[in-house]
C-alpha positions in Angstrom: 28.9 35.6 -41.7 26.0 33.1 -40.0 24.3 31.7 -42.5 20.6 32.7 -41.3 18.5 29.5 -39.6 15.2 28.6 -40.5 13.5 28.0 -37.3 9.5 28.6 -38.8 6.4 26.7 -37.8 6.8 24.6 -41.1 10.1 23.9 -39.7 9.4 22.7 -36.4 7.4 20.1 -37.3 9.0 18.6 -39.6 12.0 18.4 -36.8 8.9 16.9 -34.9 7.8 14.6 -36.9 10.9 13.1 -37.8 12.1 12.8 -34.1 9.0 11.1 -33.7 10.0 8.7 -36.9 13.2 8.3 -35.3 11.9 7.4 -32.8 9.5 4.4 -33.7 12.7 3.1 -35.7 14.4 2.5 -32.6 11.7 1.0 -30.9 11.1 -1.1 -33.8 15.1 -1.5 -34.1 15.1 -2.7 -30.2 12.3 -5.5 -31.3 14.3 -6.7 -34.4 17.4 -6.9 -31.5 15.0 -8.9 -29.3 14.0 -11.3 -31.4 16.9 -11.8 -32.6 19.1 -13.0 -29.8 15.7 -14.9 -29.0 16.2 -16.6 -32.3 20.0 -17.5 -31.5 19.1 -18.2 -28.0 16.7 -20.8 -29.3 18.7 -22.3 -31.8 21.6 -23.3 -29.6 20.1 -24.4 -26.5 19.5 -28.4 -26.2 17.2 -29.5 -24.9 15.1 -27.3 -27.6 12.1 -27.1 -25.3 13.9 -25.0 -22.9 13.8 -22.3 -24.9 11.0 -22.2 -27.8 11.8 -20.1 -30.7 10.1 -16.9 -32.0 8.3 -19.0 -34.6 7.1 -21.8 -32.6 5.9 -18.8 -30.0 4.5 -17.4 -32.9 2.3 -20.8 -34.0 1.2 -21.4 -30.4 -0.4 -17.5 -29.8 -2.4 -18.6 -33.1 -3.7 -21.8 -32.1 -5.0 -20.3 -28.9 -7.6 -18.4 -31.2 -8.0 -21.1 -33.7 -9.2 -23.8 -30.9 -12.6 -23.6 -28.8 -12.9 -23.8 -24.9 -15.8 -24.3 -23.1 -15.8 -22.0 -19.5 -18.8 -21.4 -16.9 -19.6 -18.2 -16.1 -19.6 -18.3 -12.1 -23.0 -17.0 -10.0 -25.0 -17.0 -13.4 -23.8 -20.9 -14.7 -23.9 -19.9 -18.3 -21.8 -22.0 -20.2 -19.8 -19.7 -23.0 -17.8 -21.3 -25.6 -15.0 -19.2 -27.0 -11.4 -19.7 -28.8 -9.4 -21.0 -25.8 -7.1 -17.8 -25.7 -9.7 -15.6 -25.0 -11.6 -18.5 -22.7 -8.8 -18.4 -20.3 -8.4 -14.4 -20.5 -12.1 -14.2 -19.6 -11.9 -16.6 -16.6 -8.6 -14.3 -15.3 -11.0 -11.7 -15.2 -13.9 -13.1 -13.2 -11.8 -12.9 -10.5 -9.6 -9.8 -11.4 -12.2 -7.2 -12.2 -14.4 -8.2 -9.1 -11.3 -8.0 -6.6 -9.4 -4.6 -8.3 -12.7 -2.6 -8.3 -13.4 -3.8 -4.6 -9.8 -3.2 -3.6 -10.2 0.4 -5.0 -13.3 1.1 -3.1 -12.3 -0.1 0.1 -8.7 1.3 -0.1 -9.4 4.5 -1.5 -12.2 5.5 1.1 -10.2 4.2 4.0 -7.1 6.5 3.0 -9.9 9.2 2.1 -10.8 8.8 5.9 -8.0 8.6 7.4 -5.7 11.6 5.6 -8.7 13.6 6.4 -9.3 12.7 10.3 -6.8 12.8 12.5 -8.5 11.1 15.2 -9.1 8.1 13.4 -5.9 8.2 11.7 -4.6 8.1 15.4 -6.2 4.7 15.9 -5.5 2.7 12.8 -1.8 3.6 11.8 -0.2 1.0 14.0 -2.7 -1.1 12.2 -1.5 -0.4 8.8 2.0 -0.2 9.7 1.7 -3.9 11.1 -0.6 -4.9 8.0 1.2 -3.3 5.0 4.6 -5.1 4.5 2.7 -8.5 4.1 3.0 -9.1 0.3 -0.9 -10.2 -1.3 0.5 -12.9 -2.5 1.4 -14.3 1.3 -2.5 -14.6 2.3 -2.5 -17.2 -0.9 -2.7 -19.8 2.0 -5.7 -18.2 3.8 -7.4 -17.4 0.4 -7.2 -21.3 -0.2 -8.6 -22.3 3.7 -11.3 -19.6 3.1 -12.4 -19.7 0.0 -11.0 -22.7 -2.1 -9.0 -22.9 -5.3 -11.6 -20.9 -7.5 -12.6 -17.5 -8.8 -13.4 -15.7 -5.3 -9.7 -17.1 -3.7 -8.4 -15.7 -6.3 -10.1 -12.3 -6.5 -9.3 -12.4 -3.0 -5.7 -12.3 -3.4 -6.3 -9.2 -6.1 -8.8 -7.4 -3.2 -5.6 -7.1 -0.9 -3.1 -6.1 -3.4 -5.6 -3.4 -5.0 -6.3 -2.1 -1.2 -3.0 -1.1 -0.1 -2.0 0.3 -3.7 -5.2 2.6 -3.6 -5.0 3.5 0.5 -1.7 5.1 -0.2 -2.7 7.4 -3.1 -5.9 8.6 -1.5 -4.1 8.9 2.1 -1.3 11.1 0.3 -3.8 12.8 -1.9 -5.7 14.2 1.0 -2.7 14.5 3.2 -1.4 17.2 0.7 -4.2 19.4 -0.1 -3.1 22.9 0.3 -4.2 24.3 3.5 -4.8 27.6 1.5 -7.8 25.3 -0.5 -9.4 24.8 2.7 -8.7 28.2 3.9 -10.2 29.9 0.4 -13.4 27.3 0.8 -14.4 28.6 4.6 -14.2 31.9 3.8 -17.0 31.3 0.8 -19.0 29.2 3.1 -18.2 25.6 3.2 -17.8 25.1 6.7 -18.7 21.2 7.2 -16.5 18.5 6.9 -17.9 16.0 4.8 -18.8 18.9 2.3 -15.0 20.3 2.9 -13.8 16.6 2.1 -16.5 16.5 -1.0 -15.5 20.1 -2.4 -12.2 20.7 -1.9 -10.1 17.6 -0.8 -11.6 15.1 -3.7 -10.8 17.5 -6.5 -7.0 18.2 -4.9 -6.3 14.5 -4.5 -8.3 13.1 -7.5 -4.7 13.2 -9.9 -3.1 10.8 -6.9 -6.0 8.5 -7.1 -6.2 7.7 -10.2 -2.4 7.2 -10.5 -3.7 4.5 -7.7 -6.1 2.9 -9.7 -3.5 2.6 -12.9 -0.7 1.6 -10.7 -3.0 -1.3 -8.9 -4.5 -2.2 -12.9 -0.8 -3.0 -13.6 0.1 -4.5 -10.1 -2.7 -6.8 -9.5 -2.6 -8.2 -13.3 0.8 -9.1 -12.0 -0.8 -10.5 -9.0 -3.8 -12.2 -10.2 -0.9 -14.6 -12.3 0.6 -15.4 -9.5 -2.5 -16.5 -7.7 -3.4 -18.7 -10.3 -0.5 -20.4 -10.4 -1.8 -22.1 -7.5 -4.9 -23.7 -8.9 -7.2 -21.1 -10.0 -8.5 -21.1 -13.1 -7.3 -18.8 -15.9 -4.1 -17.5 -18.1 -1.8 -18.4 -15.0 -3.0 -22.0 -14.3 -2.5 -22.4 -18.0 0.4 -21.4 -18.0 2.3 -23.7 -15.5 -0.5 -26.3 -16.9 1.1 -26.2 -20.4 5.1 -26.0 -18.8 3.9 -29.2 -16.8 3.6 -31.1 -19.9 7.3 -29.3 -21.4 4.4 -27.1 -24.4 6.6 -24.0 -22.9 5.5 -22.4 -26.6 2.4 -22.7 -25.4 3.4 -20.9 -22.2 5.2 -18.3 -23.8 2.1 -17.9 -25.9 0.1 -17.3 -22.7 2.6 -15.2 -21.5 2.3 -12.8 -24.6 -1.4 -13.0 -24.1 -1.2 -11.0 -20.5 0.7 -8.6 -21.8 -1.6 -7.3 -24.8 -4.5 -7.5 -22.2 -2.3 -5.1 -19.9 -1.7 -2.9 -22.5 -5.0 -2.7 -24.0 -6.5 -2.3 -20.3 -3.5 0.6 -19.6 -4.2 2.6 -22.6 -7.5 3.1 -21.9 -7.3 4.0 -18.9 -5.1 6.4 -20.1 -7.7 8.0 -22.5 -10.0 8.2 -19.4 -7.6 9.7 -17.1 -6.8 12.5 -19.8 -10.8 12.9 -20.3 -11.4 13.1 -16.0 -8.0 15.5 -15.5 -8.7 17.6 -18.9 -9.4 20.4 -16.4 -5.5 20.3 -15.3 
């Protein structure tokens, strides 16, 4: 005879909660792995600065918040003096916040514009075609001749890689809005186009733009680097500053830096995307 199976609410969740126990063990099991080939890497690879170990990482993160920097806020001057990590993080985004929210704007309302008209889709498409497949990273030369080895050159840089990121979500967003929508909105009166566009296409294609805007938040923090390794000031300058002088702790340091920015800038975009898209 089956031996009856307790399958109550009580039940469930405490299946839940342990397969959610099990599985922050692994993650933290896939860490302890991590470190520890980092930690063997370390130790047997001559010359030691080649690879800096966990602990020497470690030492170098702290010292970026237990020393001062003094930075200059650009278009206001104001001097600000703050622990050198965070001085560097703050002069990254000078030039990242300026150039991703300007990316977004232009390249969501271009897509917007075209996925909705045909006409002036019809014109521009070669355009983009041409345009597109040139990485942001290749106008690095014209960002320099334009705009010199500073906060706008980079932001620049950020601008283009933000644009294209954020004209394909809004063109495909309003590309796919169901032609039953627009059919259901004319026959309770909204007849114009821009009101069409405001009513019914935005709402539709608002889930595909702001995967755009977190896919370009992750994308041009990996771009904005880059771009500084060139000259600009910031965590990416410092960071091939400090390999230039063999301190690759230091880099590494840097390196861990960028990524608790990114995550602290992608989970709260994620509590704002749940809080915009609660209505799905």
């Amino acid at each position: 005879m089956n031996t009856p199976t307790d399958t109550g609410p009580e039940t469930l969740l405490d299946g839940g909660v342990e397969g959610e126990a099990r599985r922050y063990l692994r993650g933290l099991g896939g860490l302890a792995s991590f470190l520890l080939v980092w930690w063997v890497g370390a130790l047997t690879t001559q010359p030691s600065y080649l690879v800096p170990g966990p602990a020497d990482s470690a030492r170098a993160f702290v010292e970026l918040f237990t020393t001062s920097t003094r930075i200059v806020a650009p278009l206001a001057g104001v001097e600000l003096v703050l622990p050198t990590g965070l001085a560097h993080l703050t002069q990254t985004l000078f030039h990242y916040i300026p150039g991703l929210l300007l990316g977004v704007a232009c390249g969501s309302s271009l897509g917007l514009a075209m996925g909705w008209h045909d006409v002036l889709d019809d014109w521009l498409r070669p355009l983009v075609r041409v345009l597109r497949p040139i990485p942001p990273l290749a106008w690095v030369v014209f960002a320099i001749v334009w705009f010199g080895i500073h906060h706008t050159g980079a932001a620049f840089i950020v601008f283009v890689g933000a644009f294209w990121i954020n004209f394909y979500a809004a063109y495909g967003g309003v590309e796919g809005v169901s032609s039953e929508l627009t059919d259901a909105a004319s026959t309770l009166g909204v007849e114009q186009d821009l009101s069409m566009l405001k009513l019914v296409a935005l709402p539709s294609a608002a889930p595909q733009l702001l995967t755009g805007f977190r896919t370009s938040i992750g994308r041009c923090w990996m771009i904005v680097v880059g771009a500084e390794l060139f000259g600009a000031p910031g965590v990416g300058y410092e960071i091939i500053n400090a390999a230039n002088t063999l301190a690759m702790e230091t880099s590494v340091a840097y390196m861990f830096l960028i990524s608790l920015a990114f995550l602290t800038m992608d989970v709260g975009f994620r509590l704002f995307e749940r809080r915009v898209l609660v209505w799905r």
